[in-house]
N, C-alpha and C positions, 0 to 999 in steps of 0.2 A: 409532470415532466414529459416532455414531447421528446422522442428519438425517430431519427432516420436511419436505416439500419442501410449498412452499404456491404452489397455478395452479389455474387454473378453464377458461381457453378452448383451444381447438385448440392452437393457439403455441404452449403450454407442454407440450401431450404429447409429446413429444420427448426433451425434458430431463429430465421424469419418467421415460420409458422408458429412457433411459441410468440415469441412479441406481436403475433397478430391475432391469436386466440386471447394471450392476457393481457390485450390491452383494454386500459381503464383502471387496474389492480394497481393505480399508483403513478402508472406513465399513460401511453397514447404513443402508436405508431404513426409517427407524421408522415414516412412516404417510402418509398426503396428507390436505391440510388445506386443503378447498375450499369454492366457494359452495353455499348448499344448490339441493338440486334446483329448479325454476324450469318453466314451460310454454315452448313453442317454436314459433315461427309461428302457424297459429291454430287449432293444439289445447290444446286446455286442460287435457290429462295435464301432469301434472308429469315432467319429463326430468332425469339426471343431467348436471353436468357433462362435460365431454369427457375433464377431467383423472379425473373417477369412473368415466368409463368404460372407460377406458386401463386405470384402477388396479387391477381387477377380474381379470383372469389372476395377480396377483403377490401377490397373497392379504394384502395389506398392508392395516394399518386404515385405514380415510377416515372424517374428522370433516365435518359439515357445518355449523359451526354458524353461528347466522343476526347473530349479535355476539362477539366478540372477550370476553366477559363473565368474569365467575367462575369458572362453570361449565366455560367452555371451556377457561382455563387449567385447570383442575384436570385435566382430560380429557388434555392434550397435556402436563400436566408428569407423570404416570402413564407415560409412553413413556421418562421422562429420557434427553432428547434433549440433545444437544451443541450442534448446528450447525439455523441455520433459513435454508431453501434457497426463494427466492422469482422466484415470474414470474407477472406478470399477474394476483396473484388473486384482487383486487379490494376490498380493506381495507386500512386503514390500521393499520399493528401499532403500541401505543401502547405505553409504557416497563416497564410491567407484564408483558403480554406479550413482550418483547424479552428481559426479563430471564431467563426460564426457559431461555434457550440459553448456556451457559458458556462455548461458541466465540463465540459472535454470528452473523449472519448475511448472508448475501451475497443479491445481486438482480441478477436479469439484466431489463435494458431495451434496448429495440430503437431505440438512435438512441446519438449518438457524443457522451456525457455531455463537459462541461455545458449541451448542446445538446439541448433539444425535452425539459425536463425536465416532467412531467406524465402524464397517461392515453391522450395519442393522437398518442405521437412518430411512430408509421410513416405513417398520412397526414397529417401536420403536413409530413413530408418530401415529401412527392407535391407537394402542393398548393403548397409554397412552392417548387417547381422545382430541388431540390435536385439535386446533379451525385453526391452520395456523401453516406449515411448509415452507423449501424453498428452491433455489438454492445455492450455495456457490461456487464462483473458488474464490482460497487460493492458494497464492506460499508454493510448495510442499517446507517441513521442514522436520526434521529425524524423530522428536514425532510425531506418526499421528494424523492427522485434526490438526496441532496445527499452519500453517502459519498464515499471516498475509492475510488478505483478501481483495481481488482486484474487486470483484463485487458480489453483492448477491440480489436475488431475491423472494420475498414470494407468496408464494402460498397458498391460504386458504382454506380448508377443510369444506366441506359440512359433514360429518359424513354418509357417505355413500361410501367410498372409499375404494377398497381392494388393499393390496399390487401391486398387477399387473395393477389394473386402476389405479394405483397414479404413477407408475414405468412408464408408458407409457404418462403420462402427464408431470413430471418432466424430460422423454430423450427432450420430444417436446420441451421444455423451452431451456435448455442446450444448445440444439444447436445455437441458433443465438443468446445467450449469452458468450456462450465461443468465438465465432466470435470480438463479441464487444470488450471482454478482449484481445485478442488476437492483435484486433488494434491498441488499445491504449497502451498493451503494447512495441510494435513495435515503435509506433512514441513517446512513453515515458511520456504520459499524465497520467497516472491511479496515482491515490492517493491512495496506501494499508493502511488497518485499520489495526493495533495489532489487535488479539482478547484479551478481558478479560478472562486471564486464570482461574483466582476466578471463574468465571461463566459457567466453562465445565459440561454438563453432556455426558455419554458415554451409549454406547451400545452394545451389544456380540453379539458373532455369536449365532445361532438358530441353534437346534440340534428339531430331531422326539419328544422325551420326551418334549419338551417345546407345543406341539399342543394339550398332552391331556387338556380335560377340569374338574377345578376344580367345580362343580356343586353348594359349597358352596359359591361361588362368586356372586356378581350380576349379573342381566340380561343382566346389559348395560355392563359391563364388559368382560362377557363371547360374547354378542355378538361385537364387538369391537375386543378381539380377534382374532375369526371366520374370518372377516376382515382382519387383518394383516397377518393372515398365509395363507392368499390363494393368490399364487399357492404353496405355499409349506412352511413349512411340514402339513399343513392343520391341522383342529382342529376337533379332536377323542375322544370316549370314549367308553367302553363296556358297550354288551349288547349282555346275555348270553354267555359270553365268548368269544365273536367276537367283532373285532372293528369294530366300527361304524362312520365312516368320518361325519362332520353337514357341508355344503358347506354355505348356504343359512341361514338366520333367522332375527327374528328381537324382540326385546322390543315390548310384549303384551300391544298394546295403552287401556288406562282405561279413565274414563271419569276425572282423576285428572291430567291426562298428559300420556308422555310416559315411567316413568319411572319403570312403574308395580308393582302391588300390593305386599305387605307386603307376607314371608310368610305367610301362615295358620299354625295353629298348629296342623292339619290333617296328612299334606302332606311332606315329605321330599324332602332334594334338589335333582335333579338328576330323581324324579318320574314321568312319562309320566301319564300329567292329563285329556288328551282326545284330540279333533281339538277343531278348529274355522275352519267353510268351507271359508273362507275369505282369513286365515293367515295362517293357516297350522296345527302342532304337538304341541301340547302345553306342554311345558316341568316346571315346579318347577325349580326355583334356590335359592342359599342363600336369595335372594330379587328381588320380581319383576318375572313375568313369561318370557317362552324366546316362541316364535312362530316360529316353524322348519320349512321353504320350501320344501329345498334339503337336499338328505341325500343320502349314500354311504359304504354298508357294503364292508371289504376289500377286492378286485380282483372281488369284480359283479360292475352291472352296476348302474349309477349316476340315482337318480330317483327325480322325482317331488313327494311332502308328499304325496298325492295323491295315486297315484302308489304303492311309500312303504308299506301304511298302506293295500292297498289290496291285497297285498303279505305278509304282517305280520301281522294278524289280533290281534296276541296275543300280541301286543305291547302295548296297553293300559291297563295302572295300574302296568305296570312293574317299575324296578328301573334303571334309568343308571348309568354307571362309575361301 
């Protein structure tokens, strides 16, 4: 069985590098099928993918094309590929394309289908304070996340996880799961579930404007957040006129728990209410204090609270946002 495995970002090197160590054990990795090259930070070189970069020891073809088009079918049905092996790669495969695979193909997504179906299940899961999230390979369908699913695995959350540690522990899972699927669907053993449609939720793409923080929110909320957008688009707010990145923070512990005290009717949300030499910047929010580590005014450099407050002395008794 011949597979084209299709990923573009980090997450999905993994699973690539499994179907390129074991191929032969049954299949053959016909090629990688990813986003085209693209600039990074802010140089203006064009960079390859992470999955093009992975791809490059295993001597295997990489398409990059910039549309799912004509051309590119023609390109990938040149390979006469079987099976089309998908994570993360940032297209939508329309009926034309789907059909060039005789097996069809499978999709791994990082959230416990038919839960956070969309482009940004792993901090969908942060942010909504989830206790357990998880893997899912599902036979890729036209409606996205909506196959029927072929193996899934949960992963529970410590409440401590940021987008990028949770991204780097669900590629590790992935891969000698999509191995599994990939066996049994060979020798024809896998039993797929329907998902319960009745039971989807979904999730959007994340744009800059989703990182500011709302200060009327909770502690645990806002920080939760902070969590999900880091590495990107990170969570911001002003302070005098400049944004100010929060990288780091946590829920001011009180001796009733960690949920943080009630406002006061002093203080407003958003108001810098002095340290803790312990925890950090102690900020106001709708409910509950938030305790600042790290922080980040835009284009200087990333600092421990520390640091900040001895460069900004005027920070205290200020407002943010």
């Amino acid at each position: 069985m011949r597979i084209l495995f299709a990923g573009s970002p980090r997450i999905a090197v993994p699973a690539l590098e499994a179907l390129a160590r074991c191929s032969g054990k049954g299949f053959t990795l016909a090629g990688l099928l990813t986003r085209p090259d693209s600039p990074r930070g802010r140089s203006v070189r064009l960079e390859p993918t992470e999955c093009a970069a992975a791809a490059e020891p295993f001597s295997i073809p990489v398409f990059k094309p910039e549309k799912l088009d004509a051309q590119a079918r023609s390109q990938v049905a040149a390979l006469q590929p079987d099976l089309l092996v998908s994570f993360a790669y940032g297209n939508i495969f329309g009926p034309q394309f789907l059909a060039l695979f005789p097996r069809g193909g499978l999709n791994i997504h990082p959230s416990l289908l038919p839960k956070y179906r969309g482009p940004t299940p792993i901090p969908a899961a942060i942010i909504n304070q989830e206790t357990e999230t998880g893997i899912t390979i599902q036979k890729l369908a036209e409606e996205m996340d909506s196959g029927d699913i072929v193996l899934q695995q949960t992963v529970p959350l410590s409440g401590k996880e940021t987008t990028a540690s949770l991204g780097e522990t669900m590629a590790g899972i992935a891969a000698p799961l999509l191995l599994l699927a990939i066996e049994g669907y060979i020798a024809g053993t896998l039993r797929m579930q329907p998902q319960d449609h009745a039971a989807a939720t979904y999730c959007s793409l994340i744009s800059k404007e989703d990182g500011l923080i709302n200060w009327n929110r909770s502690a645990q909320e806002i920080e939760a957040q902070i969590r999900a957008f880091d590495p990107w688009p990170l969570s911001w707010t002003m302070h005098k006129g400049l944004e100010l990145f929060i990288l780091k923070a946590k829920v001011l512990e009180t001796n009733g728990g960690t949920s943080g005290e009630p406002r006061s009717e002093t203080s407003a949300p958003g108001e810098v209410l002095g340290k803790d030499r312990d925890k950090g910047i102690l900020i106001q929010t709708g409910e509950g204090i938030l305790a600042v580590g790290m922080l980040q005014y835009r284009a200087k450099k990333l600092l421990e609270w520390q640091a900040f407050v001895n460069g900004a002395r005027d920070f205290f008794g200020t407002r943010l946002g």
